[in-house]
C-alpha positions as CSV (number, residue, x, y, z in Angstrom):
1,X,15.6,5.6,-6.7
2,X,13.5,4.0,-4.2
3,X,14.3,3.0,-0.8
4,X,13.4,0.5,1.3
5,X,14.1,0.1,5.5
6,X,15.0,-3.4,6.6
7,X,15.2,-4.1,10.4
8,X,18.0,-6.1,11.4
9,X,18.1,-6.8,15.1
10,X,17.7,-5.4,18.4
11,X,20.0,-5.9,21.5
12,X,19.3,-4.9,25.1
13,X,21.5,-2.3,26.7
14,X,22.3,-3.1,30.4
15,X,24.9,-1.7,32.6
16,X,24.9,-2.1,36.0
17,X,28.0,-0.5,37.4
18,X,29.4,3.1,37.0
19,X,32.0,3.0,34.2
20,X,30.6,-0.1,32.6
21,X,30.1,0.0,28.8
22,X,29.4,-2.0,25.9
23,X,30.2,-1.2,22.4
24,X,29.1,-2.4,19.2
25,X,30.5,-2.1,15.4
26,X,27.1,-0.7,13.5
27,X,27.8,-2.5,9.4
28,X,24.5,-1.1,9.2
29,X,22.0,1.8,10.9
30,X,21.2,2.2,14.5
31,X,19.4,3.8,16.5
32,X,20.5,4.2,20.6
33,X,16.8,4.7,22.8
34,X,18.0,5.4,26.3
35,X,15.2,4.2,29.1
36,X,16.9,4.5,32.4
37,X,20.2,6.0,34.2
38,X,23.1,8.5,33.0
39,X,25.9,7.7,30.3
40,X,28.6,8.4,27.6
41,X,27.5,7.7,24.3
42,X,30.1,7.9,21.4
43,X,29.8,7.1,18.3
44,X,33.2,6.8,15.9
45,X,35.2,10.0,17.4
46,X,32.4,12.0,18.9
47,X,31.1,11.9,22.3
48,X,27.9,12.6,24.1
49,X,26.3,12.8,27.7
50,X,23.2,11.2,27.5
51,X,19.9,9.9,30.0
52,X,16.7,8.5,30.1
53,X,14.7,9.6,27.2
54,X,17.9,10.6,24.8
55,X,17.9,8.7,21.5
56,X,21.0,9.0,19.0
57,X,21.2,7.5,15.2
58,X,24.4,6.3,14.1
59,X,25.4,5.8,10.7
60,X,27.3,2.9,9.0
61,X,30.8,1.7,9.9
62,X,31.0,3.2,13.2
63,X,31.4,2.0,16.7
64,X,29.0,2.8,19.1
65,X,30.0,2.9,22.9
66,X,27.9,3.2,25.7
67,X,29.4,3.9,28.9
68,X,27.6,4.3,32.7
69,X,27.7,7.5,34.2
70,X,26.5,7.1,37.5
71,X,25.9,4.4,40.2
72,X,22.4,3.7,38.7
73,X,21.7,1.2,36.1
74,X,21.3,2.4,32.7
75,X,19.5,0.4,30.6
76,X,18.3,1.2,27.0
77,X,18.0,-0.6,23.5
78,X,19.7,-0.7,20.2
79,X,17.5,-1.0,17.2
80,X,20.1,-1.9,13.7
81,X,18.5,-1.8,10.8
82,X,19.9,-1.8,6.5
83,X,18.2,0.4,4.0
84,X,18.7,-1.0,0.5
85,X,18.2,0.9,-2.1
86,X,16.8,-0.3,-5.8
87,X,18.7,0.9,-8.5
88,X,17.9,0.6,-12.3
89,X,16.9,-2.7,-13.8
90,X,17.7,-4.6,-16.6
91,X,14.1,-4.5,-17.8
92,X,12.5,-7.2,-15.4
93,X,13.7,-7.6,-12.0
94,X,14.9,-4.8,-9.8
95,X,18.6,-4.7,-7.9
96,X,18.4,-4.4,-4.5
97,X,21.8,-2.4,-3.0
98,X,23.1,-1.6,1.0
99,X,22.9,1.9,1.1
100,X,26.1,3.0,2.9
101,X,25.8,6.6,3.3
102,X,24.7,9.2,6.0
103,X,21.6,9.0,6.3
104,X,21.0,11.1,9.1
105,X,23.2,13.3,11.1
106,X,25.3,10.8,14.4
107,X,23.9,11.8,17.5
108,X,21.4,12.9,19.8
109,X,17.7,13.5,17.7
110,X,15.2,15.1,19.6
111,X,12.1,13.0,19.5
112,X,8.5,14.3,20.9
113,X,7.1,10.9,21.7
114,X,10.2,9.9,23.4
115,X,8.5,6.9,25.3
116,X,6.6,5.6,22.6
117,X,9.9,5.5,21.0
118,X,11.3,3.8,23.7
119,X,7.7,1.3,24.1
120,X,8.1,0.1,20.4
121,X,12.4,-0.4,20.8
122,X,10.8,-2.3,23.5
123,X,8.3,-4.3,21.4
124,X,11.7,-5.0,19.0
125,X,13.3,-6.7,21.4
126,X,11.1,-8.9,23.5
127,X,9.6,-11.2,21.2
128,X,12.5,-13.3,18.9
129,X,10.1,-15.5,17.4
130,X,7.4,-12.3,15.7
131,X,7.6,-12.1,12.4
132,X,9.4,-10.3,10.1
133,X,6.5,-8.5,8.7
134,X,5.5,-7.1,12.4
135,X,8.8,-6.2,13.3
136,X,9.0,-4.0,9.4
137,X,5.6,-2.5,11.1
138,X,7.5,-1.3,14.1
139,X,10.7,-0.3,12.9
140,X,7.9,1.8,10.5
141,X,6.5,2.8,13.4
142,X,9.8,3.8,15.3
143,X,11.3,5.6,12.0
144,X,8.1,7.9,11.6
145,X,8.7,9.4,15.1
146,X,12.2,10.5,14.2
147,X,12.0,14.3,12.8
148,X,13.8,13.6,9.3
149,X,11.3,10.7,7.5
150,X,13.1,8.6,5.4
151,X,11.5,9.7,2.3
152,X,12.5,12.8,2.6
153,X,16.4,12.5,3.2
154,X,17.1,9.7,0.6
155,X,18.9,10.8,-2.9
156,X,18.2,14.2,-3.8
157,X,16.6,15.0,-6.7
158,X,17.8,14.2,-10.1
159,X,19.2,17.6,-12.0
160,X,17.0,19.6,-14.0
161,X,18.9,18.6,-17.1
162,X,18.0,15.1,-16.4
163,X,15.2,15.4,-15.8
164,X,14.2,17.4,-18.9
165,X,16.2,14.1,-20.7
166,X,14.1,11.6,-19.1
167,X,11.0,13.2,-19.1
168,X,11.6,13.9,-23.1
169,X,12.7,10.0,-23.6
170,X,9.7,8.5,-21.8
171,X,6.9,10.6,-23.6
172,X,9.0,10.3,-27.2
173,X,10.3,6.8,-26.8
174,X,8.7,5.9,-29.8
175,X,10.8,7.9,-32.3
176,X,14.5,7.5,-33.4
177,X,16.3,9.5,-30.6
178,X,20.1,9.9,-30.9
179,X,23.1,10.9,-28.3
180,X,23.1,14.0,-30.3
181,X,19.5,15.2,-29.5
182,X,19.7,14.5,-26.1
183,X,23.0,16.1,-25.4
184,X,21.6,19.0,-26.9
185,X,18.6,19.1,-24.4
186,X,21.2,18.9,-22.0
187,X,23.0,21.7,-22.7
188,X,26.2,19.1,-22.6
189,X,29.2,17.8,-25.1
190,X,28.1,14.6,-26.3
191,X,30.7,12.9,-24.8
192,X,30.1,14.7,-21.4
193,X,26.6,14.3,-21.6
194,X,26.8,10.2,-22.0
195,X,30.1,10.4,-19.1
196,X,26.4,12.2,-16.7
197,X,24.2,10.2,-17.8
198,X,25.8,7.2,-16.6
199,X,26.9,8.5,-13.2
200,X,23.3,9.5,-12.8
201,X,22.0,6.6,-13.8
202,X,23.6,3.7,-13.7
203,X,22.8,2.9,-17.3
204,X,23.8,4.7,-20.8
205,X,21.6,6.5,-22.5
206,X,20.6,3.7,-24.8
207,X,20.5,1.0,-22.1
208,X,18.1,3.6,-20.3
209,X,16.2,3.8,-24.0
210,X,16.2,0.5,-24.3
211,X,14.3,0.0,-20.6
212,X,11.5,2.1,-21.2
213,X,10.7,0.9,-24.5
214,X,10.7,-2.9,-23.0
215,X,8.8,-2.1,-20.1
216,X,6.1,-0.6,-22.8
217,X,6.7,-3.9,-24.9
218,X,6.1,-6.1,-21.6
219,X,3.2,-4.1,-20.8
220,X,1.6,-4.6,-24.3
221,X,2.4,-8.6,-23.8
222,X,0.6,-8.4,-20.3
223,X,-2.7,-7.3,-22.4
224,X,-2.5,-10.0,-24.9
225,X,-1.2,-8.1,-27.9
226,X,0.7,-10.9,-29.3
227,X,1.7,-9.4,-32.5
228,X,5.6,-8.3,-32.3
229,X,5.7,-6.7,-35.5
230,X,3.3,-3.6,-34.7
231,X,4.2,-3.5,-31.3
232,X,7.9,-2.8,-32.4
233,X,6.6,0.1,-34.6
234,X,5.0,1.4,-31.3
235,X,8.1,1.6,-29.7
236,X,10.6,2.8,-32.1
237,X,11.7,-0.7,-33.0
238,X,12.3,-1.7,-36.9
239,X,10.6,-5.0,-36.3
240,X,9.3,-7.8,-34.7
241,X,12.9,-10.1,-35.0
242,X,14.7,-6.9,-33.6
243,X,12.2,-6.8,-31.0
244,X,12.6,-10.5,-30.0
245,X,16.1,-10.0,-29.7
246,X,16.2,-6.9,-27.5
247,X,13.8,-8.2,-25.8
248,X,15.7,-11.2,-25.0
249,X,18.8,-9.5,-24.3
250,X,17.1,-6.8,-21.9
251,X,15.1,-9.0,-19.7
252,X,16.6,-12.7,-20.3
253,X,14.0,-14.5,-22.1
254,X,12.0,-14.5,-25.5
255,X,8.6,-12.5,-25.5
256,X,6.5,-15.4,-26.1
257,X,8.1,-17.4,-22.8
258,X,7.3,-14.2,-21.2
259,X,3.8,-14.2,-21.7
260,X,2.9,-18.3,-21.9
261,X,1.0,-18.7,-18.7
262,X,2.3,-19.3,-15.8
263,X,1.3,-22.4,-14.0
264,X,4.0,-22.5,-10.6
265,X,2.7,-19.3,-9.0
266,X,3.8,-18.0,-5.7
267,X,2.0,-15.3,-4.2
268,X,3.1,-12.9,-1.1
269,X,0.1,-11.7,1.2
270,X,-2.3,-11.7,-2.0
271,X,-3.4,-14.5,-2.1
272,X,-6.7,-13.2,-1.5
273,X,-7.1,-11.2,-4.7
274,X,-5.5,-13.8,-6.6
275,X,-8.2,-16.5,-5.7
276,X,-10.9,-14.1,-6.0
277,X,-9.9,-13.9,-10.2
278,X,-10.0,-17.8,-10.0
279,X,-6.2,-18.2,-9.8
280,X,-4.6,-20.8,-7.6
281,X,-0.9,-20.4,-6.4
282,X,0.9,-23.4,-5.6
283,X,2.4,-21.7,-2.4
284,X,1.4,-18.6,-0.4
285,X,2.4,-16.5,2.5
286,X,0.6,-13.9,4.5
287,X,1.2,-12.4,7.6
288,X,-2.0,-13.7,9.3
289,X,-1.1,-17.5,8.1
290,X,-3.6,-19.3,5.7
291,X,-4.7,-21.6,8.4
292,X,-6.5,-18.5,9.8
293,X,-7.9,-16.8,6.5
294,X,-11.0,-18.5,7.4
295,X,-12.9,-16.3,4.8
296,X,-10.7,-18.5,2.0
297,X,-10.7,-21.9,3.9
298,X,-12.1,-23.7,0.8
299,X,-10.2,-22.0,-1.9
300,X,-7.0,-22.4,0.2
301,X,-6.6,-25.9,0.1
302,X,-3.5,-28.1,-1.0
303,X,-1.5,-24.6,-1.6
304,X,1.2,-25.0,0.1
305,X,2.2,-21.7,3.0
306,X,5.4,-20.6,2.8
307,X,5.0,-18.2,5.9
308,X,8.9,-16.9,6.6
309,X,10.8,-19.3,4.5
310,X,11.5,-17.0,2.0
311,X,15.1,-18.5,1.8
312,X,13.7,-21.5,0.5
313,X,11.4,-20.0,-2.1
314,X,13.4,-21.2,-5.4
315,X,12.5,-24.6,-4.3
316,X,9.3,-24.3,-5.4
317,X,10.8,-23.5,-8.8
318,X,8.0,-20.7,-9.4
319,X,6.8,-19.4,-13.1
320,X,6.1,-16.3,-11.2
321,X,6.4,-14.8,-8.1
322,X,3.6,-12.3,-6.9
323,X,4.3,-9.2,-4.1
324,X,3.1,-6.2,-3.0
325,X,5.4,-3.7,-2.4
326,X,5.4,-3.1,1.0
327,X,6.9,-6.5,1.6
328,X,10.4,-7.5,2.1
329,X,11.0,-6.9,-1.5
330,X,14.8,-7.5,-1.6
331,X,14.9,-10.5,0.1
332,X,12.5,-12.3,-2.1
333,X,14.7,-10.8,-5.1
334,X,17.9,-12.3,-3.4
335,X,16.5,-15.9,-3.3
336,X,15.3,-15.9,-7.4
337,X,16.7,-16.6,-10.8
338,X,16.7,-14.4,-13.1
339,X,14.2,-16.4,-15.4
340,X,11.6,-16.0,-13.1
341,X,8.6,-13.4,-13.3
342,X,8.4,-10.7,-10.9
343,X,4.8,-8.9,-10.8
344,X,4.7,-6.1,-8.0
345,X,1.5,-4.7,-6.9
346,X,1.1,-1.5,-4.9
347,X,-0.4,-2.3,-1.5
348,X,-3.2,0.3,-1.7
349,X,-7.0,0.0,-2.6
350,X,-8.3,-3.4,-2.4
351,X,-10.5,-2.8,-5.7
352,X,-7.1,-1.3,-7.5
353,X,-5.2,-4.5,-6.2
354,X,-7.7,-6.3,-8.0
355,X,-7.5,-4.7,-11.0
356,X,-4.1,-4.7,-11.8
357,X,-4.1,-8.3,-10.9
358,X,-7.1,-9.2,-13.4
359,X,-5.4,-7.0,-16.2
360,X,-2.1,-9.2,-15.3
361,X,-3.8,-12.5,-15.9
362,X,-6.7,-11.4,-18.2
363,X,-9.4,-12.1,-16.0
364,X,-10.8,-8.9,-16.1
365,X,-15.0,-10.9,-16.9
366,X,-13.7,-12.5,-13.4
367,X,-13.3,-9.7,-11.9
368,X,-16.2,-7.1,-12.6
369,X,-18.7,-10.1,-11.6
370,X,-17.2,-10.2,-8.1
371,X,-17.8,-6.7,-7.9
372,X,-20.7,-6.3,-8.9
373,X,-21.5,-9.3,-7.0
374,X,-19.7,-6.9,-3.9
375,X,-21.7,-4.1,-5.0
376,X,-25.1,-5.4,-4.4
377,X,-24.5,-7.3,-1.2
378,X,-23.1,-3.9,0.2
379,X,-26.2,-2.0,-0.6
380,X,-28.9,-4.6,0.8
381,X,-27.0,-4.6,3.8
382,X,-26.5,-0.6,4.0
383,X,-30.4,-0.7,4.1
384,X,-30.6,-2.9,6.6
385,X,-27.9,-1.0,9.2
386,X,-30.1,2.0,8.5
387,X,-32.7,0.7,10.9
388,X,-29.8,0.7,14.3
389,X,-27.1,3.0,13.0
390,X,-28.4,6.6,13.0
391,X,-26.5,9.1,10.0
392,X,-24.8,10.9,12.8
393,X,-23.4,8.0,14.9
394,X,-19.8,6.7,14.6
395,X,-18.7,2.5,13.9
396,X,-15.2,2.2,15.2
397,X,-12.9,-1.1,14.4
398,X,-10.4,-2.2,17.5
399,X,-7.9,-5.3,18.0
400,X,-6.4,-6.0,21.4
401,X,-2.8,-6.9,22.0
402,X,-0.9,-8.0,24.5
403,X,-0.2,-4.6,26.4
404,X,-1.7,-2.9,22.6
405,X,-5.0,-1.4,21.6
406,X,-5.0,-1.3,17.7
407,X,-7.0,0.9,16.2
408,X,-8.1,1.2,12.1
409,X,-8.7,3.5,9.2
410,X,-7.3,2.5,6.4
411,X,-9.2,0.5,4.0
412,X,-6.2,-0.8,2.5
413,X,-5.1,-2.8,5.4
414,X,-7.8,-5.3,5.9
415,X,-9.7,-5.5,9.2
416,X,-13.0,-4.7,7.8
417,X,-12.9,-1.1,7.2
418,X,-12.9,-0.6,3.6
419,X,-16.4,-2.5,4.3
420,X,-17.3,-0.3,6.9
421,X,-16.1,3.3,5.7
422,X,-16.2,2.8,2.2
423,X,-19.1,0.3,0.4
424,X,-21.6,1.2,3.4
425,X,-20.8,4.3,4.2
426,X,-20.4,4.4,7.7
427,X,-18.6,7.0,10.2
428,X,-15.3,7.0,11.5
429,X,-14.6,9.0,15.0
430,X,-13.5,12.4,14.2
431,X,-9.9,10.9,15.9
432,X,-9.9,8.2,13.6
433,X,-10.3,10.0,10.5
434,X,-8.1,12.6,11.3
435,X,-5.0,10.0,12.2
436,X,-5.6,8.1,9.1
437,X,-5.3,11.2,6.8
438,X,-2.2,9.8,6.2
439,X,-2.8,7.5,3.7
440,X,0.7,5.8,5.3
441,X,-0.6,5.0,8.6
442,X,-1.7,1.1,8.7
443,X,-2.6,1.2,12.1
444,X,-2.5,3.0,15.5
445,X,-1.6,2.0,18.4
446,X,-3.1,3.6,21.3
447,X,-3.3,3.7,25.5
448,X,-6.3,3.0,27.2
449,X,-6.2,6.7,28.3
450,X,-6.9,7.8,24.8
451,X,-9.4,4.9,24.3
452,X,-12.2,7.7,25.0
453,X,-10.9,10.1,22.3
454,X,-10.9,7.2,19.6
455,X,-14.1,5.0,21.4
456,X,-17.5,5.0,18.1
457,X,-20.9,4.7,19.4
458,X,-20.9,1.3,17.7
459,X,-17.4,-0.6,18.5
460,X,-16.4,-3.8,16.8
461,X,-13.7,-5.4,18.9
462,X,-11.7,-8.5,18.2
463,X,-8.7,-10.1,20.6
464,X,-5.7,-11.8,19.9
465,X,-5.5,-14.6,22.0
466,X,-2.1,-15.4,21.9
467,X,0.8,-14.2,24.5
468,X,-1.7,-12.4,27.1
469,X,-4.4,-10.3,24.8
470,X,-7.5,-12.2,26.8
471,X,-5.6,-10.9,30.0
472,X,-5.1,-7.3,28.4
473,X,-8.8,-7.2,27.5
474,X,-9.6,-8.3,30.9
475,X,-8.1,-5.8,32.9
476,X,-9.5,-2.9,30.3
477,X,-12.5,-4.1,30.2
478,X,-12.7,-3.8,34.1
479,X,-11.2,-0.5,34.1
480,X,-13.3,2.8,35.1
481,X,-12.4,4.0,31.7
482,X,-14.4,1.0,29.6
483,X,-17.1,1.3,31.8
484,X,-17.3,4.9,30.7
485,X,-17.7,4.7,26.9
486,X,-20.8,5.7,25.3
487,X,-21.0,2.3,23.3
488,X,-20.6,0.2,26.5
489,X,-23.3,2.5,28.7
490,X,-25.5,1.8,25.5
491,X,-24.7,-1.8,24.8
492,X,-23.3,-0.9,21.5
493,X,-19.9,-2.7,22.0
494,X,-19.7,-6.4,19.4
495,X,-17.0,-9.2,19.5
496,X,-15.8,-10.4,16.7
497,X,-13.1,-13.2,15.8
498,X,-9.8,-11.5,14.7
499,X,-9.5,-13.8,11.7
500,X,-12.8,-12.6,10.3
501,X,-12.1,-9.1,10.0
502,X,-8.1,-9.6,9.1
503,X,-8.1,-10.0,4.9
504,X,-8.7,-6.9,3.0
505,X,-9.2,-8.5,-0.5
506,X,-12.1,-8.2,-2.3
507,X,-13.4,-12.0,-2.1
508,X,-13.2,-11.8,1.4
509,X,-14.6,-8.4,1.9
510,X,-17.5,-10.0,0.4
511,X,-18.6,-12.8,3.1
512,X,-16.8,-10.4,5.5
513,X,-20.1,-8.5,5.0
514,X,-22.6,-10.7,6.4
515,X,-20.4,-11.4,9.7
516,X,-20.3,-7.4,10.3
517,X,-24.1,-6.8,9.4
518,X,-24.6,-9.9,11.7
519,X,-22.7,-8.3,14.5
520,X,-24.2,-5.1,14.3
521,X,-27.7,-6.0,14.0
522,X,-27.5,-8.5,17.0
523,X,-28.4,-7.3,19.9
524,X,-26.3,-9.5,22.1
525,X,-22.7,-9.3,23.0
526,X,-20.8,-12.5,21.7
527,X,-18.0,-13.9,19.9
């Protein structure tokens, strides 16, 4: 059952007196960073003495008090967040739940990086007006410096009998299965063994049966088998009209409204991949805003951005809705029918995005030109790097924030390093390859001390301009540290504009090649 961590809000802690408090009724999860001064903490009936550089977690349904100790100030921050939880579907759309329970234990954790805890708790609370997908990217951040990861301290997992049932329905779903069979796997009473299943589950055993063999059905749809009489015999179905009816009754409408094609698309951050298969959504949001996916300028016009008004994202009375799933899935869920498509597409590889989006709409002729297209542009311009990029020499991608250094290794997340790494076969910093060994990590955020550790001989760097990154990159670039790096002692160091390198897709990737080999070839500094 998978699990998803939704931040909520994050208020300032400030007490100036001794014996001042403030106390707060958590309907959620919280956690408590301490940053200054001496105080109580409780939380429900327990109590704490805590300081500068404690953090506690409190579960839900408790009230949190935090009293001053001592004639300092203590100030601090509380970061609230829900996890919801999806639980089994009805064949189409997932149901997004509050998880209520423990998660972790109330109380003081003891956290290594105790200031960068306190830096991003920081981040949460000073900017109102960031969105909602950078704020998931900190409380990601915050959560992954807590000792217990949230993967690991969800729902345990399921029994062995159950999972000896489901594994044995999902590879036999196709033949007649019966209460009787299964309960027998089990090692149950049939009528125990259906009472299980269903507190387990959530479903019966023939709801669950009836699940997989639609999501099979839906997936032979997707691929343009249109014939409902042999796809019910490859499911265990009698026929076609018993199909058409399940079908119906599982996932809310008839196969062949299902597959017709949908002409009101909505897409959430892939837009890119979607107009690289020739596929134009009549509204979009990404977390850069279309307006700067300068790569798609031409392609983007008259679709409509949606950016954070997700609330108001059944007005545009969608066919289908597309996300990846590292969005705010639930709250696009909340604000749809149930009549309308849902595809979600794992945020990983930009090629396997593709992909699965091609199979979705049958473009798959679409999409092997572009990469072969891709392919060949990638290895005239490896050839040409080979004249100023020696096989031993490192190309390093940075962003610069107000008060942040970003720095980039994953080639799933955009920013020009799936062209870089990947298609032409460039070298990371030892630094950077070892941080992004978790395949997890979207970013990292890094001090100007460690700016030498992480610094390539070649440096790409881009700025965001807005709320004081031109100051930031000022006052680093004028620092004895900058002036120290290999690639600026060597004039190795390129600008280029943030929007460029942002987009990951595919379509992008491919004119995002000529601006890096332009960059890198070019002997002068400039944006």
């Amino acid at each position: 059952m998978r699990e998803s961590c939704m931040w909520s809000d994050t208020e300032v802690l400030h007490l100036h007196e001794y014996g001042q408090s403030q106390h707060r009724m958590i309907e959620g999860y919280g956690i408590i960073v301490l940053s200054s001064g001496k105080g109580e903490v409780r939380i429900g009936k327990q109590c704490w003495f805590a300081k500068s550089g404690s953090l506690l977690f409190v579960n839900p349904d408790r009230i949190a008090r935090v009293t001053s100790v001592s004639g300092a100030p203590l100030t601090g921050y509380l970061v609230t967040f829900d996890i919801v939880r999806e639980t089994e579907t009805d064949g189409k759309r997932a149901v997004y739940m509050d998880r209520q329970s423990e998660w972790l234990t109330d109380g003081p954790i003891a956290v290594k990086a105790i200031r960068r805890a306190e830096f991003i708790a920081k981040e949460l609370a000073m900017d109102a007006t960031e969105s909602s997908y950078r704020k998931q990217m900190k409380l990601g951040e915050l959560l992954d410096l807590l000792p217990i990861r949230h993967e690991d301290s969800g729902d345990k997992s399921e029994p062995d009998w159950l999972e000896a049932v489901l594994t044995y329905m999902k590879g036999n779903y196709e033949e007649k299965i019966s209460r009787e069979s299964l309960a027998l796997l089990s090692g149950f009473h049939p009528d125990y063994f259906s009472k299980q299943f269903k507190k387990e589950t959530g479903l019966s055993y023939m709801e669950y049966l009836s699940k997989i063999r639609i999501d099979k059905a839906k997936q032979y749809l997707f691929l343009g088998d249109r014939n409902l009489n042999e796809i019910a015999q490859r499911i265990g179905y009698s026929d076609g009209l018993y199909l058409s009816r399940k079908f119906k009754q599982v996932v809310g409408i008839s196969p062949s409204r299902y597959v017709h094609k949908p002409e009101r698309i909505v897409v959430v951050e892939l837009v890119g991949e979607l107009l690289a298969l020739g596929v134009k959504p009549i509204a979009a949001s990404h977390s850069n805003s279309l307006g700067n996916l300068k790569l798609l300028h031409h392609e983007l016009e008259d679709v409509i951005e949606i950016d954070n008004r997700l609330d108001q994202l059944h007005s545009f009375q969608p066919d289908l809705v597309i996300i990846p799933d590292c969005w705010g899935t639930a709250e696009i869920y909340r604000h749809l029918s149930s009549s309308v498509q849902i595809k979600v597409i794992p945020f990983d590889h930009p090629v396997r995005r593709l992909r699965e989006l091609a199979e979705t709409f049958n473009k798959r002729e679409e999409m092997e030109s572009l990469i072969a297209i891709y392919e060949r542009k990638a290895k005239l311009i490896k050839e040409q790097l080979s004249d100023v990029i020696g096989p031993d020499e490192t190309v390093g991608v940075y962003e610069i924030w107000q008060d942040e250094i970003w720095v980039f290794g994953n080639p799933s997340f955009g920013r020009g390093v799936f062209n870089l790494y990947e298609s032409l076969g460039l070298n990371a910093p030892l630094a950077v390859k070892k941080a992004f060994a978790d395949a997890s990590l979207w970013y990292k955020n890094i001090i100007l001390e460690d700016l030498p550790r992480f610094a390539a001989d070649h440096m790409i760097i881009s700025i965001y301009d807005e709320d004081g990154g031109r100051a930031h990159f000022d006052r680093i670039t004028s620092s004895p540290i900058w002036r120290q790096l290999q690639a600026y002692r060597n004039g190795q160091i390129r600008m280029i504009e943030m929007n460029i390198l942002h987009p990951g897709d595919l379509l992008s990737s491919v004119r995002q090649l000529d601006k890096i080999a332009d960059v890198l070839l070019n002997p002068a500094d400039g944006e």
